[in-house]
C-alpha positions in Angstrom: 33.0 10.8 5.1 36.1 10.5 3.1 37.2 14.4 3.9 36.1 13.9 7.4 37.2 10.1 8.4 39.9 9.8 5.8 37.8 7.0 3.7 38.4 6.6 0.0 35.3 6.3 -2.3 37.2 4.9 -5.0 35.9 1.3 -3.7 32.3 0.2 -4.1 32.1 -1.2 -0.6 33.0 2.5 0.7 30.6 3.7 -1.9 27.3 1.6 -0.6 28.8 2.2 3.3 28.5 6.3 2.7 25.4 5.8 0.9 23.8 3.6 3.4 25.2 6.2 6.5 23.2 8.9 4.2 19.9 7.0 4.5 20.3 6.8 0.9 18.3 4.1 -1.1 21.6 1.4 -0.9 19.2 -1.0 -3.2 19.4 1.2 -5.9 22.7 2.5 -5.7 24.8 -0.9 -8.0 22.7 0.0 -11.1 23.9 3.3 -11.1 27.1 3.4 -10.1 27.3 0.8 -13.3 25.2 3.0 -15.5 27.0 4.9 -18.4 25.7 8.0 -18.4 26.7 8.6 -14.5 30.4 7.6 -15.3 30.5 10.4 -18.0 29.1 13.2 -15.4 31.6 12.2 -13.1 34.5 12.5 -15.9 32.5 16.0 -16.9 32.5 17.4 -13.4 36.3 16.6 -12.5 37.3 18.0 -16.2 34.7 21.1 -15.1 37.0 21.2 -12.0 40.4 21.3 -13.8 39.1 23.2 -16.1 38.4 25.9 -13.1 41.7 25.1 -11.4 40.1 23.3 -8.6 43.0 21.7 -6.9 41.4 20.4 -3.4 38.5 19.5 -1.6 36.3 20.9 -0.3 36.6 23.4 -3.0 33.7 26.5 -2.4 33.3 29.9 -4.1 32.8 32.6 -1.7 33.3 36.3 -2.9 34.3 36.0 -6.2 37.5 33.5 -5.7 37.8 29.4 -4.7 38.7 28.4 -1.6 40.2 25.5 -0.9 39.9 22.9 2.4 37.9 23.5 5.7 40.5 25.7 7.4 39.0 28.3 4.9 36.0 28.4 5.9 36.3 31.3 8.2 37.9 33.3 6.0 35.9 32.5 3.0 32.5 34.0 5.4 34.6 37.4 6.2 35.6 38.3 2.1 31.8 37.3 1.3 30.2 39.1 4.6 32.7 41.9 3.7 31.8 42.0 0.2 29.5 45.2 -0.7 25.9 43.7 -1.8 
């Protein structure tokens, strides 16, 4: 949603409006977004992604390497296709 429609999800509202879009359980959703332990994931993941010079999204490994936004995609296929197995 926020790569393909150019929504945030920095704001709860956009948060619950994905989730509910998802068929996601939207009840549920405020406790976690409010629960510690899913706030220090989040900052573990994004310093996971620094970490592994991730620099846009989408952000896929395909044949070894990252690739970075959905123009890549076809590419990305052809060096993993072309890779020996």
């Amino acid at each position: 949603m926020a790569f393909a429609e150019g929504r945030g999800l920095s704001h709860r509202g956009e948060v619950l409006d994905a989730a509910r879009r998802a068929s996601l359980d939207v009840a549920a959703l405020p406790d976690a977004l409010d629960d510690p332990a899913l706030k220090d994931a989040l900052r573990k993941a994004n310093d996971d992604a620094i970490a592994a010079r991730v620099y846009g999204i989408p952000t896929f490994e395909a044949a070894g390497r990252l690739w970075f936004g959905d123009d890549q995609l076809v590419a990305a296929r052809h060096a993993h296709e072309s890779q020996p197995s």
